[in-house]
C-alpha positions as CSV (number, residue, x, y, z in Angstrom):
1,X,-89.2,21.6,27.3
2,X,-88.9,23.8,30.7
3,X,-91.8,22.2,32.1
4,X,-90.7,18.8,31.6
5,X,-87.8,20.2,34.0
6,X,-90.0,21.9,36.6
7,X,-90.9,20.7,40.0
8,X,-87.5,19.3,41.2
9,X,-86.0,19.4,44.2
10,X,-82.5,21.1,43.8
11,X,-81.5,19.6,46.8
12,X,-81.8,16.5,46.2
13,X,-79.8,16.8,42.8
14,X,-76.9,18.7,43.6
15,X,-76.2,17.0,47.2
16,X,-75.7,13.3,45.6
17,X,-74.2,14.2,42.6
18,X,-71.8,16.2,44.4
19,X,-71.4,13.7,46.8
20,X,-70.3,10.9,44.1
21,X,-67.8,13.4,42.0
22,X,-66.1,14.4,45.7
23,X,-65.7,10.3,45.9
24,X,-64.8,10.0,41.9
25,X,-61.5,12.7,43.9
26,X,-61.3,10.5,47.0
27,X,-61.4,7.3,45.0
28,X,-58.4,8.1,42.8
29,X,-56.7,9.9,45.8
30,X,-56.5,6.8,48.1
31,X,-55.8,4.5,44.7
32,X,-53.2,6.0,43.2
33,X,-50.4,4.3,44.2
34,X,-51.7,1.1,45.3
35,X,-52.6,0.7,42.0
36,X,-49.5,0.9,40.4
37,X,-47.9,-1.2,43.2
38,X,-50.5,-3.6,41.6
39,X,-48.8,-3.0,38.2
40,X,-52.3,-0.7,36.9
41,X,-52.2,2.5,35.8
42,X,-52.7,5.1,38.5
43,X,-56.0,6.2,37.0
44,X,-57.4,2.5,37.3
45,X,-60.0,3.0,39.3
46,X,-60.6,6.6,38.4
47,X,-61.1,6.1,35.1
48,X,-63.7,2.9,35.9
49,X,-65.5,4.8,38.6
50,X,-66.6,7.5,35.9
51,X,-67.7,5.0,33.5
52,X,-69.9,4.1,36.4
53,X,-70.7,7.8,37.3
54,X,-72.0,8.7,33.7
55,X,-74.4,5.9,33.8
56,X,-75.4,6.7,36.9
57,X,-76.1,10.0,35.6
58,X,-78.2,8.5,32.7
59,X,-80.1,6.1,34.9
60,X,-80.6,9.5,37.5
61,X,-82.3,11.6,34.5
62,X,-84.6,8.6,33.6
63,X,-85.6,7.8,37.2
64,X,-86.3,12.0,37.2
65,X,-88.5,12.0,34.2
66,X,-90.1,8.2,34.8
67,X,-93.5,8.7,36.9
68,X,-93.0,6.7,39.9
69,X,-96.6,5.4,40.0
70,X,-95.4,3.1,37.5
71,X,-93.4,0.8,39.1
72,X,-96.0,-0.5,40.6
73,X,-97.4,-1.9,37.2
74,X,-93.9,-3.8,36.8
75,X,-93.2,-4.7,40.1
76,X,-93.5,-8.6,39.5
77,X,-91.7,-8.5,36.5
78,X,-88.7,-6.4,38.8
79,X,-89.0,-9.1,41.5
80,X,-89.2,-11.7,39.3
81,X,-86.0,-10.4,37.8
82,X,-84.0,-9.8,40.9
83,X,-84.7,-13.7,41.9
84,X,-83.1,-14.8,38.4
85,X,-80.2,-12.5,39.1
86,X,-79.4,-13.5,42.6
87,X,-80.0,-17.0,41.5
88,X,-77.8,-16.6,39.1
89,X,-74.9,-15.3,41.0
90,X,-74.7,-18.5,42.5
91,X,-74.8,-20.7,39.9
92,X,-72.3,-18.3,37.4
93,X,-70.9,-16.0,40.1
94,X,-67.2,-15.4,40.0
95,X,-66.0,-16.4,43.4
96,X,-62.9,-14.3,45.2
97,X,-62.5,-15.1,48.8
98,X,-64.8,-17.5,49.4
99,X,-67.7,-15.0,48.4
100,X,-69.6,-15.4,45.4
101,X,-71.0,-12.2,45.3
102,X,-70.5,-10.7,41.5
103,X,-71.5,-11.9,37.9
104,X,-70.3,-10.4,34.6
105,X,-73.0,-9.1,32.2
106,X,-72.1,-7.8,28.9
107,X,-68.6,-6.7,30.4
108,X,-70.0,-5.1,33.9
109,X,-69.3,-6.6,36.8
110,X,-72.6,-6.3,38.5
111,X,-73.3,-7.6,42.5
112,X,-77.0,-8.7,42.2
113,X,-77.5,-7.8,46.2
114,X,-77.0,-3.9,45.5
115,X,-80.2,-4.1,43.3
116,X,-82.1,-5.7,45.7
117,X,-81.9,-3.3,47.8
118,X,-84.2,-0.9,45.6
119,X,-86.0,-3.8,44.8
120,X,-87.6,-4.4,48.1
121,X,-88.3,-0.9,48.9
122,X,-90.3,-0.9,45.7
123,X,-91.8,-4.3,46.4
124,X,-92.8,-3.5,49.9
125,X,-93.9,0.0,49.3
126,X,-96.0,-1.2,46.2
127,X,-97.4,-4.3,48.3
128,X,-98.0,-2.2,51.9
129,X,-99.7,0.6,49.9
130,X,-102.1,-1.5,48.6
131,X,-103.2,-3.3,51.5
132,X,-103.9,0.0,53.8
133,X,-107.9,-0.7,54.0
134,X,-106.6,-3.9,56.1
135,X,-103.5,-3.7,57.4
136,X,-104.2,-4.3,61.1
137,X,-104.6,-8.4,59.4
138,X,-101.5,-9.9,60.5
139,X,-102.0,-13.1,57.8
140,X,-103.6,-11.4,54.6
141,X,-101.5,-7.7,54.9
142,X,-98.2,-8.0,57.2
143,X,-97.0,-11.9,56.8
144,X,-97.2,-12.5,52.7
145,X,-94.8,-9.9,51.7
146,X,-92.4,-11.0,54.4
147,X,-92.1,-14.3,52.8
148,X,-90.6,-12.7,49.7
149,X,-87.9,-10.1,51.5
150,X,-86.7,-13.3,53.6
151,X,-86.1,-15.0,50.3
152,X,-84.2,-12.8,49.2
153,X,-82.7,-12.5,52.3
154,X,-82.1,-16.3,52.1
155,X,-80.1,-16.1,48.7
156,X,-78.0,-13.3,49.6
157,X,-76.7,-15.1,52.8
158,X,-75.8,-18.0,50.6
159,X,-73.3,-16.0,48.6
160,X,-72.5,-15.5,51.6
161,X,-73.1,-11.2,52.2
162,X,-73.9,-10.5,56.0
163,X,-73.2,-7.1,55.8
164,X,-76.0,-6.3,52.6
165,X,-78.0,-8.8,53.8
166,X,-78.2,-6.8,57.6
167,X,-78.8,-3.5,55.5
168,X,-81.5,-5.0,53.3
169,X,-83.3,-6.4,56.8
170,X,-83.1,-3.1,58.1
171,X,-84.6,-1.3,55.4
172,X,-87.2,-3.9,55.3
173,X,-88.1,-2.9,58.9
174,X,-87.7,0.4,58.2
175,X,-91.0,0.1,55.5
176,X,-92.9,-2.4,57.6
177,X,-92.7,0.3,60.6
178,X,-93.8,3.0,58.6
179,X,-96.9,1.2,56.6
180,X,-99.3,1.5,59.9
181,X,-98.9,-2.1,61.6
182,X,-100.5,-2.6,64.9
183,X,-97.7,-2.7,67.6
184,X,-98.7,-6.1,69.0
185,X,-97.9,-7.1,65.0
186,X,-94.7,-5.5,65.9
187,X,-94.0,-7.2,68.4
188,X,-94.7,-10.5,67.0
189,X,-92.4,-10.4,63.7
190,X,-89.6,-8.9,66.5
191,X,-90.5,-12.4,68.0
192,X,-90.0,-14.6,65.1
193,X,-86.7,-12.5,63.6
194,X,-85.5,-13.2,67.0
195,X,-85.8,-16.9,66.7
196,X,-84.8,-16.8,63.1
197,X,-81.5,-15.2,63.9
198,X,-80.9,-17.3,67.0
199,X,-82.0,-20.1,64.7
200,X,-79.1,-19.1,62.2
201,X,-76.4,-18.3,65.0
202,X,-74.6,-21.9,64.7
203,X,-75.0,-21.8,61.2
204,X,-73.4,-18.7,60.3
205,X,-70.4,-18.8,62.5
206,X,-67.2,-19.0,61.5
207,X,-63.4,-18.4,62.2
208,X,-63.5,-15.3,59.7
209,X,-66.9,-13.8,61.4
210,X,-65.5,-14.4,65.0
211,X,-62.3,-12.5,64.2
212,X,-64.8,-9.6,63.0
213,X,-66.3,-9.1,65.8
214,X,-63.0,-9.7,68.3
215,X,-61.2,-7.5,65.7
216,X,-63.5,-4.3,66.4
217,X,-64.7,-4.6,69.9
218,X,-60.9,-5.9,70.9
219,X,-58.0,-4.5,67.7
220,X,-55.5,-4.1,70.1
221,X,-55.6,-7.9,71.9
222,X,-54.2,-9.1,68.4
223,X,-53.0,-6.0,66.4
224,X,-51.2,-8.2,63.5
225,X,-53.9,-9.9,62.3
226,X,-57.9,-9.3,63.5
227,X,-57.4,-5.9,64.8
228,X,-54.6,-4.8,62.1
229,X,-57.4,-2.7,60.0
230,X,-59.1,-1.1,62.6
231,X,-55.9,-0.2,64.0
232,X,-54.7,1.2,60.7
233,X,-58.4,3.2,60.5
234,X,-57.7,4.9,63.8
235,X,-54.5,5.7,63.3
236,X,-55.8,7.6,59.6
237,X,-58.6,9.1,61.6
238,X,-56.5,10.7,64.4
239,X,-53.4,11.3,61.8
240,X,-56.3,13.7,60.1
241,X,-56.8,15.8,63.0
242,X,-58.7,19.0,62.5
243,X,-57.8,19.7,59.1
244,X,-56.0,17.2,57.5
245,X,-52.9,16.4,56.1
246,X,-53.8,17.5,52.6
247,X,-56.1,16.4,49.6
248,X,-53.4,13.3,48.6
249,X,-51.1,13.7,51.0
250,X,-52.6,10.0,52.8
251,X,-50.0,8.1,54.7
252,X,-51.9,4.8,55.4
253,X,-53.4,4.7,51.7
254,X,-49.8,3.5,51.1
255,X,-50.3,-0.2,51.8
256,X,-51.5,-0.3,55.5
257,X,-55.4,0.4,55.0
258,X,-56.8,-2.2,53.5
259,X,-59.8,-0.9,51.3
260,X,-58.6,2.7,51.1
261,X,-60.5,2.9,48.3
262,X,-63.7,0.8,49.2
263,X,-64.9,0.0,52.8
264,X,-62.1,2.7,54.3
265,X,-62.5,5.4,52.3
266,X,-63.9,8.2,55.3
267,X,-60.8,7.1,57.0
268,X,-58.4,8.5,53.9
269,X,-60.8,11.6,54.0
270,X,-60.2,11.9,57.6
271,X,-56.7,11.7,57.5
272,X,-56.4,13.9,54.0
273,X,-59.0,16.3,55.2
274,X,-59.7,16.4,58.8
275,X,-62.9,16.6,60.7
276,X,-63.9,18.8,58.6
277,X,-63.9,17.0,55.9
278,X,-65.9,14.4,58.0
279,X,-68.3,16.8,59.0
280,X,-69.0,17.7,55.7
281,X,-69.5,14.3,53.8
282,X,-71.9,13.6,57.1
283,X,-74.0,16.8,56.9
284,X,-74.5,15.7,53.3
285,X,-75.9,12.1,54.3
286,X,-78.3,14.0,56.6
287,X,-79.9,16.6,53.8
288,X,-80.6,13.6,51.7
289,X,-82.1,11.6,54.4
290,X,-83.8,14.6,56.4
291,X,-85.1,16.2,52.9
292,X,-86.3,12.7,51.8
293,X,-88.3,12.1,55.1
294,X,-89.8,15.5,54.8
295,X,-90.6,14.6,50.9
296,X,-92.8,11.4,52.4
297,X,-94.3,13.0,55.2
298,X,-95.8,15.9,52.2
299,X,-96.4,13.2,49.6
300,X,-100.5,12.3,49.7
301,X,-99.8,9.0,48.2
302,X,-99.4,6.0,50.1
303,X,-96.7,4.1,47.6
304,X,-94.7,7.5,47.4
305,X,-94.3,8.2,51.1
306,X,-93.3,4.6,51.7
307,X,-91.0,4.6,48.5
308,X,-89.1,8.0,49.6
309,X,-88.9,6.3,53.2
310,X,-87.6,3.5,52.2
311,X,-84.9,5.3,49.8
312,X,-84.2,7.7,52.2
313,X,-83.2,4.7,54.6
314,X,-81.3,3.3,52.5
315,X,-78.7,5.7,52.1
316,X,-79.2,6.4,56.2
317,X,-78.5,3.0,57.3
318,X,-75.6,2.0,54.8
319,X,-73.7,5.3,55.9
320,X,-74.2,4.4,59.6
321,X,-73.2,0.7,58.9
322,X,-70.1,2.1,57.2
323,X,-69.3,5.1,59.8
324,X,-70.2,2.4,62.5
325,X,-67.1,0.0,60.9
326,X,-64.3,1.9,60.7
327,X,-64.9,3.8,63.9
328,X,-64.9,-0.1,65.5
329,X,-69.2,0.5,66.6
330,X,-69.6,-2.2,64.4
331,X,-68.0,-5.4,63.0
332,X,-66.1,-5.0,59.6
333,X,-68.5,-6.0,57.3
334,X,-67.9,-5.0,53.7
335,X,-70.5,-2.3,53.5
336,X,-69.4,0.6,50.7
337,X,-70.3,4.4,52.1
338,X,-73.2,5.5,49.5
339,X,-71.4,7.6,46.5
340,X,-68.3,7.5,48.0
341,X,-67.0,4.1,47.9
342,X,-65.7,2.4,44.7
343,X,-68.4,0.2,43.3
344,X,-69.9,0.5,39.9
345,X,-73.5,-0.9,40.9
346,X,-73.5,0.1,44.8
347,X,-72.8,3.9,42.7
348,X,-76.2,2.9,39.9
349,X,-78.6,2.2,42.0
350,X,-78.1,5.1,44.1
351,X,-78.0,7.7,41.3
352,X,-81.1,5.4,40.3
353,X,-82.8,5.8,43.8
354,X,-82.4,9.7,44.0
355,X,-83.9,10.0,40.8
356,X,-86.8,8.4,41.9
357,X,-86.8,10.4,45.1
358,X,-86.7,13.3,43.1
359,X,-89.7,12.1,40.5
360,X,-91.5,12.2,44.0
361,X,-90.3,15.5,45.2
362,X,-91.9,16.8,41.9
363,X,-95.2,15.0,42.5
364,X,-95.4,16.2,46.0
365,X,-94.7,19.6,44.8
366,X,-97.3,19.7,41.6
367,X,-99.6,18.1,44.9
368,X,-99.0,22.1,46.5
369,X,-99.4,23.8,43.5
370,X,-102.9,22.4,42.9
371,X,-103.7,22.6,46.9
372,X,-102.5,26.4,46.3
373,X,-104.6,27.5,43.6
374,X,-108.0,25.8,45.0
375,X,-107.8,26.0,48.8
376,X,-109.1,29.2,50.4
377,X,-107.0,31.9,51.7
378,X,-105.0,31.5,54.7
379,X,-105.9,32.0,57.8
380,X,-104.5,35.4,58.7
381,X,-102.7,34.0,62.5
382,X,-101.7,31.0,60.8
383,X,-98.0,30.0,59.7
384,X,-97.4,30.0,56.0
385,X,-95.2,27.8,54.2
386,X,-92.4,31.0,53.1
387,X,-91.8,30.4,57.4
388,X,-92.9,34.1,57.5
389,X,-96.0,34.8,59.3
390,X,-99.0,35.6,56.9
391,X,-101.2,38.9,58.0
């Protein structure tokens, strides 16, 4: 029983589980009252966010214990999957605001898109693995797996999901940068998402989208309407000062921030808890994406390293995304902050992705061990991995 527990990085399960129980506080903190204004019980979304938690917690332990290797032999049945769900979101989606982003299985309410996050970074890291012995071929290694991410890309636009659909791009990039490509390969797909997106442009505009981007780059030229939630951020950023008002003790939770609980919530922790409290969830974002970068550039296997990359971007690029929002770098776009946020399957495949980061951590570990007890003794001058010098 120990060594089915050995090899884990401690780091990498303390830091997000204690990253989603701080939001399980933050979420019923900034909830609390709208939610009875709303004629629900205080602990709503408290209560719903654990159900989430513990089985994100059960789907974490699995994702420990599952060897990672093994995705690869189901990766068309997960792909094939992930088409049927986002397919189906369309067809049997509930639809709230014009966005028919959610479907209800077996009593969850489950958004397909968060899943195909993971999804691709299995997909790609599975696919780009494989084709290393001739991936300077821009038709046989780099183009074919494209073709899949931009359908997927395809169907979550038509929900319509800018924001996931940006993060999942991104991600995509992320893996396709780190598999070895030539540069001139680079520059090529840079070419053709160029005229893909300028392609789109017309298509994709709208009133709403327009008001986005004059909302964060100009809140204060219409304050009562585009600009209203930025406003309302900055004003619960700079209300939080240095150190807070006080765990609870929120003033814009009560009905001026819209999403205190969701998109918003760093801007009820910067108002409850000050910069410190910023600093804090921040510097926790970086030891998952800084010890996850280190785990890939250890890990000897090709699908591992791009797997842990592609994880480790993940939670990276969604944090930014978010940060980036309610600071008014970047439009509003609906983008949860990883762990923190309220979301039942934005919360799963998180917990989901660390354990597999983790079953990799192991790996890359039991990968030392071995190296330790056959390599030859250490040079005497050079640096030894306790970062004390070996004599």
């Amino acid at each position: 029983m120990r060594s089915l527990f050995r090899g884990f990085d401690y780091t990498l399960i303390i830091t997000p589980i204690l990253l989603a129980s701080f939001g399980i506080i933050m979420i019923y903190s900034a909830s609390m009252v709208s939610t009875v204004v709303d004629g629900l019980s205080s602990t709503h979304y408290l209560f719903k966010q654990l159900q989430w938690f513990g089985l994100g917690l059960i789907g974490f332990i699995f994702a420990c214990l599952f060897p990672y290797k093994k995705y690869q032999h189901y990766i068309k049945h997960i792909v094939i999957g992930s088409f049927i769900l986002l397919i189906a979101v369309l067809l049997f989606g509930d639809t709230v605001n014009k966005a028919t982003r959610s479907i209800s299985i077996f009593g969850f309410n489950l958004q397909p898109s968060e899943f195909i996050k993971l999804t691709l970074i299995i997909y790609l890291a599975s696919i780009y693995s494989k084709k290393q012995q001739y991936i300077g071929n821009f038709v046989y290694a780099v183009l074919p797996p494209l073709v899949m991410m931009f359908g997927m890309l395809f169907l979550i636009v038509r929900q319509p999901d800018i924001g996931t659909a940006a993060i999942i791009f991104l991600i995509g990039c992320t893996i396709i940068l780190s598999s070895g490509i030539r540069m001139k390969h680079v520059m090529t797909l840079g070419a053709i998402a160029l005229g893909i997106i300028i392609i789109a442009i017309p298509k994709l505009i709208s009133d709403t989208r327009i008001a986005r981007v004059t909302g964060a780059y100009v809140p204060f030229q219409d304050p009562d309407s585009t600009g209203y939630h930025l406003i309302q951020s900055y004003i619960a950023i700079g209300g939080g000062g240095v150190k807070g008002e006080g765990l609870g003790q929120s003033v814009q939770k009560l009905g001026y921030l819209w999403g205190a609980h969701t998109d918003f919530i760093m801007a009820v922790i910067a108002e409850e808890l000050g910069i410190f409290g910023v600093i804090l969830v921040i510097g926790l974002f970086a030891t998952i994406t800084l010890r996850g970068l280190y785990i890939a550039k250890e890990c000897a296997d090709g699908f591992g390293s791009l797997l842990a990359i592609g994880i480790s971007s993940m939670v990276a690029i969604q944090a930014i995304i978010n940060l980036g929002a309610i600071s008014g770098i970047f439009p509003i776009t609906g983008v949860p902050l990883p762990f923190l946020s309220y979301g039942g399957s934005s919360l799963l495949v998180l917990m989901f992705a660390m354990g597999i980061l983790n079953n990799i951590a192991r790996s890359v570990k039991s990968q030392e061990e071995n190296k330790e007890t056959t390599s030859e003794p250490v040079n005497q001058y050079r640096y030894g991995r306790g970062n004390t010098w070996q004599m």
